[in-house]
Structure formats: structure tokens, C-alpha cells
N, C-alpha and C positions, 0 to 999 in steps of 0.2 A: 690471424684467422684460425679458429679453431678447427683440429684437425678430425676430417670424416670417416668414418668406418665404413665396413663392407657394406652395402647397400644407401648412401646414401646419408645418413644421421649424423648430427654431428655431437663427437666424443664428447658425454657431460650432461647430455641434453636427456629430460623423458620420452623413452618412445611412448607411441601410443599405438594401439591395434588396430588395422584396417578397419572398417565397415564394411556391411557387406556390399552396399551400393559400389565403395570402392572397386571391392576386389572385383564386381564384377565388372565395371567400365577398363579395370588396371587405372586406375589414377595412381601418379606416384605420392605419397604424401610430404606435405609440408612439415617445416619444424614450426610445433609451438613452443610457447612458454608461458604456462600457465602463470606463472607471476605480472607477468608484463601485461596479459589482455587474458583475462578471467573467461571472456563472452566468446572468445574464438575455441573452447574445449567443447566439443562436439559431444551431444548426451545422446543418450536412447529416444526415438522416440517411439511413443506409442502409439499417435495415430495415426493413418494415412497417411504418405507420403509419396506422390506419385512418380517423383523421382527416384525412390529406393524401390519402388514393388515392382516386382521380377514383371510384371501384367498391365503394362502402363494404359492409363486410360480403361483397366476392364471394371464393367460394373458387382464383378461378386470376385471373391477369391481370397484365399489365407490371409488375412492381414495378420494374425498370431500364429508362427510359428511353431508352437511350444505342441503341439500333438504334432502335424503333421510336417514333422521335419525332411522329408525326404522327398516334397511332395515336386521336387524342382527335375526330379526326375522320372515321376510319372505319365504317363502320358497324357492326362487332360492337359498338362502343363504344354506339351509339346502342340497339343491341339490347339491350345488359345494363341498360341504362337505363330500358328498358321500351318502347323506340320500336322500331317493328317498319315494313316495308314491303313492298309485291304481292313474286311472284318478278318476274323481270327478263322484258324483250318483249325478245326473241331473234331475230337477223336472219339467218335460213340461206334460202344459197339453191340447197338439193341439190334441187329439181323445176324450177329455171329451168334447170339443166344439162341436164338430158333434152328440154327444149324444144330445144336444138340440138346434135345429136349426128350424128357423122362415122360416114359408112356406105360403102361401096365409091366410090360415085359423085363421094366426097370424098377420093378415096386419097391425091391431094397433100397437101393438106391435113394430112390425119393423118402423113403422114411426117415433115414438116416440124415437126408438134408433137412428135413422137417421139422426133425427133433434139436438141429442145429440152429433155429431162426434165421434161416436164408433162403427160406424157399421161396417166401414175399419176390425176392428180386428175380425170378424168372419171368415172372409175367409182367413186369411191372418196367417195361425198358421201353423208351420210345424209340423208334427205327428212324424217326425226323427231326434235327432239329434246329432251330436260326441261328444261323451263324451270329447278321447284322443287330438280331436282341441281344447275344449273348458279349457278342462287341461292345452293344452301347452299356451295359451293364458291368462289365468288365472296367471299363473310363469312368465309373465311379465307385469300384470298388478301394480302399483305404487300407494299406499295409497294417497301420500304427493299432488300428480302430480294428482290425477285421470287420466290418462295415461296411456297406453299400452308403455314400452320402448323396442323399437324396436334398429336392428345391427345400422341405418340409421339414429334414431331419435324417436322421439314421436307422438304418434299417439291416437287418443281416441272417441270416439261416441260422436255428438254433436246434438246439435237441429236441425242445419240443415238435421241430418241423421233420426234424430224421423220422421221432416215431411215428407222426401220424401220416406219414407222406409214406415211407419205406415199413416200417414195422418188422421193423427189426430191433434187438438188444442196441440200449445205452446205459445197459451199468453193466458193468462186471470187472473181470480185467483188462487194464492196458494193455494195448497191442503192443509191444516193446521188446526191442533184440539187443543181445549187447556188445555184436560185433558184427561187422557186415561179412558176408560168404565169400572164401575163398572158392577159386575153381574148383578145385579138388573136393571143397567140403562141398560145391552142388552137385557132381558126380555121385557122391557119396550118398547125398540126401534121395535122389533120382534112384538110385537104384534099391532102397533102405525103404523107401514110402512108394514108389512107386512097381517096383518090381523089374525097372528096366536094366537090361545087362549094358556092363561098363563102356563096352563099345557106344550102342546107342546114346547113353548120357554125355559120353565123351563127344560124338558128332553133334547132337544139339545145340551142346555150350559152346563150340565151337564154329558153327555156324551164326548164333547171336551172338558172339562174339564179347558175352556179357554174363551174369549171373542170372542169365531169362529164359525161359523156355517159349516157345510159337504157339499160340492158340490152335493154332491147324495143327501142330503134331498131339498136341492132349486128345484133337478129336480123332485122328488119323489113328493112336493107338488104345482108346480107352471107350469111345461112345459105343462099339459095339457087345460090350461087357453087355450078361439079358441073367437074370434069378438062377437060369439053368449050370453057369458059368461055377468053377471053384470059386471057396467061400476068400481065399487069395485077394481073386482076381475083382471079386466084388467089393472089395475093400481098397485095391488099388483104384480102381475104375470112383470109386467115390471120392477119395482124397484126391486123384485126378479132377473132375467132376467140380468139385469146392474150387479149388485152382483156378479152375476156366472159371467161374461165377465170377470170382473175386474179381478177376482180373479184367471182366466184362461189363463189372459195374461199378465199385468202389473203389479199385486202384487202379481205373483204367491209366496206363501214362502217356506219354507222348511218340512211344515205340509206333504206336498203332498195331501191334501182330504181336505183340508178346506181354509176358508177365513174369514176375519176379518168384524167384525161386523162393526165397525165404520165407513166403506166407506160407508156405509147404508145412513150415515148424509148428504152426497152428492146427494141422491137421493129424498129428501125429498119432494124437490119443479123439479118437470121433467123439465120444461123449459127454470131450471137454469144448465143444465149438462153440456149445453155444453159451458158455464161462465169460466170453471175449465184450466187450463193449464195443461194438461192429458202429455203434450209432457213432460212437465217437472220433475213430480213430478214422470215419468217410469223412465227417466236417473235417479233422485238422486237415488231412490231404484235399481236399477242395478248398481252404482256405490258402493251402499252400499252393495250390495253383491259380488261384483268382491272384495270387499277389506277384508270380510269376509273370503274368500279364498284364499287368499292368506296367510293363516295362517299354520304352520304346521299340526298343528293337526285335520286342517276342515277338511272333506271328501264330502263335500255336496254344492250343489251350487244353488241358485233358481233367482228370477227374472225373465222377458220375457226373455226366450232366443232362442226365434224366431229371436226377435229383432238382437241379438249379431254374430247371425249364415247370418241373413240375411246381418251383416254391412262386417261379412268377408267376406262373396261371390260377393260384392260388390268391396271391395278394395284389396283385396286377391285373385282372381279369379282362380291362379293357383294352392293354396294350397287345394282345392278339387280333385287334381291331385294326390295328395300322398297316402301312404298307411293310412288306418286309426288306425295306431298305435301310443301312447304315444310317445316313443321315435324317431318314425320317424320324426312325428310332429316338435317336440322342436329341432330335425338335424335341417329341413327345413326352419325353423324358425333362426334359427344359422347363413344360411345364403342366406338368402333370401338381392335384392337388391334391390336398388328404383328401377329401371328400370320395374321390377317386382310387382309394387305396381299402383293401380287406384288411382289415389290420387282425382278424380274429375269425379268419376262417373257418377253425374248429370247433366253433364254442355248442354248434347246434348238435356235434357228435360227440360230446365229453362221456356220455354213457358209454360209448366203446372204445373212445380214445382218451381215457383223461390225464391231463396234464402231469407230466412226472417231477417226481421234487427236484431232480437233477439239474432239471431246466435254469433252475434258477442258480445251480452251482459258477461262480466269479474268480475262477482261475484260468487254466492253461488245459490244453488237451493235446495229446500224443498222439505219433502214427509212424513206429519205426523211429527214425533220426529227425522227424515232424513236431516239433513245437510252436503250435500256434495259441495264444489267447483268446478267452471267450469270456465278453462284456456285456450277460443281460443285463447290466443298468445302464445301456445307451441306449435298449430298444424296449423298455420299458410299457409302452403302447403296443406292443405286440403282444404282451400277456395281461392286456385289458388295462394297466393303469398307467397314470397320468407323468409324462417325460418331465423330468428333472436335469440338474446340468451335472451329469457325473463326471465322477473323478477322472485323472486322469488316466491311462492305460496304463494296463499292469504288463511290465516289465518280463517276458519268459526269464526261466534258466537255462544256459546249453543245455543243448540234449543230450552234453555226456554225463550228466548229474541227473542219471538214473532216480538214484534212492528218492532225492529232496521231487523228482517230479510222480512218485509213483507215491510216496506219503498225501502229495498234495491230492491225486484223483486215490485214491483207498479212502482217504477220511472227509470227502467230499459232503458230506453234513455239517464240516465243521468252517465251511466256504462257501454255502448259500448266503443267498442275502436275506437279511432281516425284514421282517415286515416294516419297521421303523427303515430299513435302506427301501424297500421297496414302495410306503408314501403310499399317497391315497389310490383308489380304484376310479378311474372312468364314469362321471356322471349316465353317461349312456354308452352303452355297448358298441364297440366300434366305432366310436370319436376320434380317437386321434387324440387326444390333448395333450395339451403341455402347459408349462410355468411359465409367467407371463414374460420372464425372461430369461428364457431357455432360447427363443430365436434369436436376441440381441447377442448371444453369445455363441451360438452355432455360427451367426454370420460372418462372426472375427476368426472363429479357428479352421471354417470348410470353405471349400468351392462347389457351389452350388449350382452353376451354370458351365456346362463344358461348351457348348459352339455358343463361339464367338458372335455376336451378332452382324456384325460385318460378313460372314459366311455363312449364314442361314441358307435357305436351297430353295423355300417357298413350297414344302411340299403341305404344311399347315395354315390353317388357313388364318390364325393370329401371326402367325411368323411372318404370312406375307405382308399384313396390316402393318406390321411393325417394322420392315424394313427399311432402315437408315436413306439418305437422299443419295450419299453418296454410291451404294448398293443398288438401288434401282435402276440399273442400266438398262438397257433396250433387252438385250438376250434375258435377264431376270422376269421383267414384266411377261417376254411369249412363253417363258417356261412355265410361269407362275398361271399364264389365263389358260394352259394345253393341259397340264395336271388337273387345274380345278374341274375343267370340262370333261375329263377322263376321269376322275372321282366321282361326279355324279351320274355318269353313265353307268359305272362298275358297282355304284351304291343302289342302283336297281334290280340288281338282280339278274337270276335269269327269265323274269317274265318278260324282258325285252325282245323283238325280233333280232335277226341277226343286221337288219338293216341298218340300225337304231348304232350298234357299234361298232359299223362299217364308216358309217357316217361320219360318227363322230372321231374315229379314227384318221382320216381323209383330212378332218377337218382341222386335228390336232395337229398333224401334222405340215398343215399350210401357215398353221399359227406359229410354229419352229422354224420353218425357213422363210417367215416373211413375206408370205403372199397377199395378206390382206392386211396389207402397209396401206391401201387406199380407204379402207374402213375406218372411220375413227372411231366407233365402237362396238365393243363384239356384245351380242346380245343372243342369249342363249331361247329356242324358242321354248312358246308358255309349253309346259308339260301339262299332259292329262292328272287331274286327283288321281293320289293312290295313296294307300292307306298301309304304313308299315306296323308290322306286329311286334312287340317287344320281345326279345332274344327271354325263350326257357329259361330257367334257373339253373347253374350249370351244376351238375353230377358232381359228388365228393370224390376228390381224388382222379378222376377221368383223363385223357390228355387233352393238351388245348385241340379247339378248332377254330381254324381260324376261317374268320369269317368278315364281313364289311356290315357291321350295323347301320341305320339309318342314320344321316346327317343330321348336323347338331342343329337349332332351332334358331341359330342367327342365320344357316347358309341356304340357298335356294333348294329347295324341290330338287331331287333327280329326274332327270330326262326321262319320262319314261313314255312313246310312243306310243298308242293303242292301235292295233294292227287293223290293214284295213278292210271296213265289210265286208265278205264275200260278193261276189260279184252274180247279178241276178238274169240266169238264161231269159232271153225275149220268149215268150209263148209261140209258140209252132205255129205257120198259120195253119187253117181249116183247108182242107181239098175244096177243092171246085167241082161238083159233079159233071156241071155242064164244061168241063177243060179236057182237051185231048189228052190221050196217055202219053206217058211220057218214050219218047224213042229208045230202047236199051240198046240199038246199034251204033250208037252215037259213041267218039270218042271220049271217054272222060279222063282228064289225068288228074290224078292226087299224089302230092310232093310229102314224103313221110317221112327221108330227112336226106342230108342231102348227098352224102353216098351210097342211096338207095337208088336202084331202077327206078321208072316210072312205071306205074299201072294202068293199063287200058281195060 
């Protein structure tokens, strides 16, 4: 008998490399011999195979590897799995802004920010914003792609959305350092730019226990700086000032209460702020944070994500229509169509915002030790023309190869894409198109469906149609008939009485624990005509509102009561001439309420 080596093999014999279906069952392997039986050497395959695919039984998902190699640790993956998690703790900090805000008495001040292109972001900060959107949007964000993959295709934040959205600088210099800060060197900086003595900086750093300083101490020692103040002190109070911006909008991180000292380097010389490519260096760190999250076990998300809320209300206009629930969200998302999507937002304001060449720059971009990728030829219907099936993603540099990433964004002319790369233009304006086999090939390399069908929730009303037999259990059907009656209630408005959603509250509730087990069907009553107006055209740039549009034209009428007549006094009768008067010594009692006396 031939003698076996470590693991199993035996001496002489060809190994061969697990599979991955292998490694992941752990099957031991068998010895072949390819001479002896040709047909027992196991080849690649390439299609389907529902025994190898990580998603057994699921109707969408990676069947090609080759982009999305890491996708087995994402968390849609861990969702189709049956593993679910909260939506994400969200770090904004659009009411810390309003805490220090430039008013006449700070006129320097504000000039000085003005001339730096960041004045845009003081006002421009939302104080609210959804967790469960930013969650479901998060589960299909794509490390490889920088990419949102959508039912339809791919979609992602681009520079043209920084300027027309923030307006602020995307060309200039890289944001880029070329050593992270010692304690000593933030001291140093603190007291150099800021004007704070050594004590002070020393207890800060030390208190953050980091290279960060506290939003509340920038305003604790600098927001009361006013025109009147040394010319000093006005200059500290403003490179303080820039600090807290930054740190409140475009590097917000996941501290929640602080910011890093090193954007301090940026402020050194004020008339070079606005030199900087601010546009840029917000996308790589919000890229670097959608891909942060997309991790099982993050729970936390940071980044502008003014920014991110404002690009969906923008290109998503209808999903502020839904409930703001987690799993409604990711339904909606399930199956939302192009037809349904803004692809060209801007097109009606190009006179004040037009399109900058940059946009179309197909490299990499910086923020700090941040190198993330940027692929306008996967979202190619966002800048009006028609999707193609582009290359593959382009590979960054580390970020300690400075030179070779700062050649690449300096001769950024020489990395757009050609018009021959960028293919024909869009028959019509905001179509959406694509190649006719661009989806045959999306469908192999993405996952385009995150919830499982088997866990659908029934808060849509196709989701419920579609629910699988084994799924429709008893508790799914009273959830499914309590929601739908609470959506047409809520889709009325508030021209309803308050009766109308006491009622139907009462009633939702009797449909969740089973009270009208003896009804065999629930029948909602006829509703009065009423006449919904179509939703304004929404304001460029505005924050969403959210609101409940009128029901789609398969679902029933909302509930909507008309309140009832006033009630009509009987006419008085006539006196009687010929009738005695009436006796006023006569006891009368009137009941006025009932821990009142009585009146005689």
C-alpha cells in the first residue's frame, strides 16, 4: 500500500485544490487518477449550481464571482441567510451647526469662510434623518463597485452630485498628509493655529484620548470671537470655525463629539482653503463609510449624510412615500423600477449648475489615508447616456504611494473617459437605457434582491400578493389585513375625523389578536368620493418631506368618512296667550356637571 502524507494523500498521487462548495461543507477529498477515469476530474463550472451557490434555492444573486468577491461577507449575504440586524445609529450633526452660527457681529469671519467655498454647508444640514433608508441603502451598497446595486442596475454619488447638491470645490488639491499626528505634534498644532496655551491643548488631547479635539470645546473657546476682538484672535476663531464645519459635515466620524485635529493643516494659510478639492475628498470618506457598513457586525454609520439623504430625494423622490420602517424600506427597494428613478435631476438647472468635466474623471480619489475608486462608467445613465457593461473595477494604490495617487488626480484630463468610452446619449431624457445585454450580465455578477422572499413582512401590497404558501401563515395574513387597513386610513389625510382613526385603530387591533376569527371576511366599508391632488413638483435641492401620496390605482379607495350633518335644533314652540304663567316659585333643578351643586 502506498504510503500517505500529512493530510491524507497518497505519496505519488496528483493533488488537486478543494472547491469551494468543498471547503465550505469541509468534505475530505478523495484521491483521483486522472489516467484511470478521465470523467471523475472535476472542472469549473459556469453555470448554476445549486449545490455550490453559497444562496441555495435563492431566485437572484452573484452567480460570477469575478467583481464581487467579498460579497460572502456582506451583509445582504448574511440577510438571505436569515440573519438580520437594528438599522444603523447615524451620527449627524445638522443641530450642532445652529449651535454656532455667523451673524453680522462675525462679518469677518464669514467672509473669510465665503471666500473659502464652504459657506454652502452651514445652511444646508438636515437636523433629521432615516435611519431604516439609510440601512436599506447601506445592504446594497458594493465595496468592489463603490456602487449602490440596484433591481435595474447600478447607481452611486458622483461629483457631479457633490456640486450641484453641496457646491462646493471638486478640483483642486488633494486632501493628503503624509504622516499621521503625534500627540505632541497636536499640541503643537493647537497652540500654533489656534492660539491655545500648552496646558489647554495638553488637557483636550488628553481627555479624547486621541488626536481629536470636542466640538463643544471649539465652541466653548472660539464662537464668542465678534469684528471688535484682536485681528489674532479673529483669525484663530476662524480656523477654529472651519474645524467645527468640517467636522460637522464632511468628516463627520463615528466619535460623534469630536474631529480630528489634522484638517487643522488645511487651515493654516486661509486663502489657500479654497485650493482644496473639498468635493472629492467628502465622496472618498463617505465611500469609505458605506463600505464600513456594509459589514455584519457594524452597527454605526458616519459621514455627511445630509449629503446621502439629500442624493435619495433627489433620484428616489418616491421612496419618502413609504413607511419609515427597515423592512418596508428594503420591500421597496425590491422593487422599485426605472421608471421610478430621476436619473437626471439636474438637467433643468444646468444654466447655474453645469456639469463639470471632472465628473467624468475614471480613477481613484483621496481623503487622508482614504483611497477609494470612482467608476462613471457603471453609472452611465446618470449623466444622460445609455449603460453599457463596463470594465472591470479599477484596482486603487495603497495610500502610502502618495506620488503615483496625486499624478493620478493633478492630470485628471488625462483619465476622463472618451466619448467613444462614454457611447451613445439617451433617446429621451431620463430613460434609463441600457444595452440589450447589459441585464443578462448584471444578473450574473450582482444581487439584486436582498429580503428573502420567505421573510417578506407584507407591509407592500405586491409583497403580500406574492407570498410563498409556506409563508402565509395565520399571524402573516392578520398582519398583512391590520397594515393594509392602517395604510388607507393614514393615506387620507388629515381631512378625516378623529373617529375615522380611532376606529379603525380598534379595529386593527382586534385583526392582531384574533377577535374576528368568526368573520370569514373582512370587508372594509364603501368610502365617500374623494378626490386626491397630485403632490407639487418638488423644489431643487430642498429637504425631503415626507409625506403619504395617494394609493396606487390597483388598491382600494382610502377610508375616508364624511363627518356627520350637524344636527338640526326642533323650532321653539309658539306661547300660548290664553296659558297661565308660568310659577317661578316652583323648584327647578339643572344638573351642570356632576360635582357641581344643584341650582334652585
Amino acid at each position: 500500500m502506498p504510503p500517505r502524507t500529512r493530510g491524507g494523500y497518497t505519496s505519488g498521487a496528483p493533488r488537486r485544490r478543494p472547491t469551494g462548495s468543498e471547503r465550505r461543507r469541509r468534505v475530505q477529498l478523495r484521491e483521483v487518477d486522472p489516467a484511470a477515469d478521465p470523467d471523475s476530474v472535476e472542472h469549473p463550472q459556469h453555470d448554476r449550481d445549486e449545490t455550490e451557490e453559497v444562496f441555495v434555492g435563492a431566485p437572484r444573486g452573484p452567480i460570477d464571482r469575478c467583481i464581487l468577491r467579498s460579497f460572502d461577507k456582506h451583509i445582504a449575504a448574511k440577510i438571505w441567510l436569515g440573519e438580520d440586524r437594528a438599522p444603523l445609529k447615524l451620527v449627524n450633526h445638522g443641530a450642532k451647526l445652529q449651535l454656532w452660527e455667523l451673524d453680522m457681529e462675525r462679518s469677518c469671519i464669514y467672509e473669510t469662510v465665503h471666500r473659502s467655498g464652504l459657506a454652502s454647508l452651514t445652511s444646508c444640514s438636515h437636523r433629521v434623518v432615516s435611519k431604516p433608508m439609510f440601512s436599506a441603502f447601506c445592504e446594497r451598497w458594493q465595496p468592489e463597485t463603490t456602487t449602490f446595486h440596484m433591481l435595474f442596475g447600478e447607481m452611486t454619488i458622483t461629483l457631479d452630485d457633490i456640486a450641484s447638491i453641496l457646491h462646493i470645490p471638486v478640483i483642486g488639491s488633494m486632501i493628503s498628509f503624509s504622516q499621521p499626528l503625534h500627540v505632541d505634534d497636536v499640541n503643537a498644532l493647537l497652540v500654533e493655529l489656534l492660539g491655545t496655551t500648552d496646558v489647554e491643548a495638553s488637557r483636550e488631547t488628553e481627555q479624547c484620548r486621541s488626536p481629536l479635539v470636542r466640538l463643544l470645546w471649539l465652541r466653548d473657546h472660539f464662537s464668542t470671537i465678534t469684528d471688535a476682538s484682536s485681528d489674532d484672535d479673529i483669525v484663530f476663531a476662524t480656523r477654529a470655525f472651519l474645524l467645527h464645519l468640517v467636522g460637522c459635515t464632511l468628516f463627520a466620524d463615528k466619535s460623534a463629539t469630536s474631529v480630528a485635529v489634522v484638517y487643522l493643516e488645511l487651515f493654516r494659510d486661509l486663502s489657500m482653503v479654497g485650493s482644496y478639492a473639498w468635493g472629492a475628498a467628502c465622496l472618498a470618506y463617505l465611500y469609505r463609510q458605506l463600505t464600513t457598513a456594509t459589514r455584519f457586525e457594524v452597527r454605526q454609520l458616519g459621514g455627511y449624510l445630509t449629503l446621502l439623504q439629500a442624493w435619495i430625494y433627489e433620484h428616489f423622490p418616491e421612496m419618502f412615500s413609504s413607511p419609515d420602517i427597515l423592512q418596508s424600506v428594503r420591500e421597496r427597494l425590491d422593487r422599485l423600477q426605472i421608471s421610478e428613478v430621476c436619473w437626471e435631476p439636474y438637467v433643468d438647472h444646468r444654466a447655474e449648475h453645469p456639469l463639470p468635466d471632472i465628473a467624468w474623471y475614471s480613477r481613484c480619489i483621496k481623503c487622508r489615508q482614504v483611497v477609494e475608486p470612482y467608476h462613471p462608467e457603471r453609472v452611465l445613465r446618470q449623466f444622460g447616456y445609455i449603460q453599457t457593461i463596463p470594465p472591470r473595477p479599477f484596482t486603487p494604490p495603497r495610500p502610502d504611494r502618495t506620488i503615483l495617487l496625486e499624478q493620478y488626480w493633478e492630470r485628471w484630463t488625462d483619465h476622463v473617459l472618451t466619448d467613444q468610452s462614454r457611447g451613445r446619449r439617451c433617446q429621451y431624457s431620463g430613460s434609463g437605457e441600457s444595452v440589450p445585454e447589459y441585464m443578462a450580465w448584471y444578473d450574473r455578477i450582482s444581487h439584486r434582491i436582498v429580503q428573502p422572499p420567505q421573510l417578506r413582512s407584507g407591509f407592500m401590497t405586491d409583497a403580500r400578493s406574492s407570498l410563498p404558501s409556506h409563508a402565509a401563515s395565520t399571524s402573516d395574513t392578520r398582519a398583512a389585513r391590520a397594515l393594509t387597513l392602517l395604510r388607507h386610513v393614514i393615506s387620507g389625510g388629515r381631512e378625516q375625523s378623529v373617529d375615522v382613526f380611532w376606529g379603525a385603530l380598534n379595529e386593527a387591533h382586534g385583526i392582531l389578536v384574533g377577535s374576528d376569527e368568526t368573520s370569514a371576511s373582512h370587508s372594509t366599508p364603501s368610502p365617500a368620493p374623494a378626490s386626491h391632488s397630485t403632490p407639487s413638483p418638488r423644489p431643487f435641492f430642498s429637504p425631503p418631506t415626507f409625506v403619504y401620496p395617494p394609493p396606487a390605482s390597483d388598491d382600494p379607495p382610502p377610508l375616508i368618512v364624511p363627518p356627520p350633518p350637524a344636527a338640526v335644533a326642533p323650532p321653539a314652540p309658539t306661547a300660548d296667550p290664553s296659558a297661565p304663567a308660568p310659577d317661578c316659585t316652583a323648584s327647578t333643578t339643572v344638573y351642570v356637571r356632576s360635582k357641581r351643586k344643584k341650582k334652585t
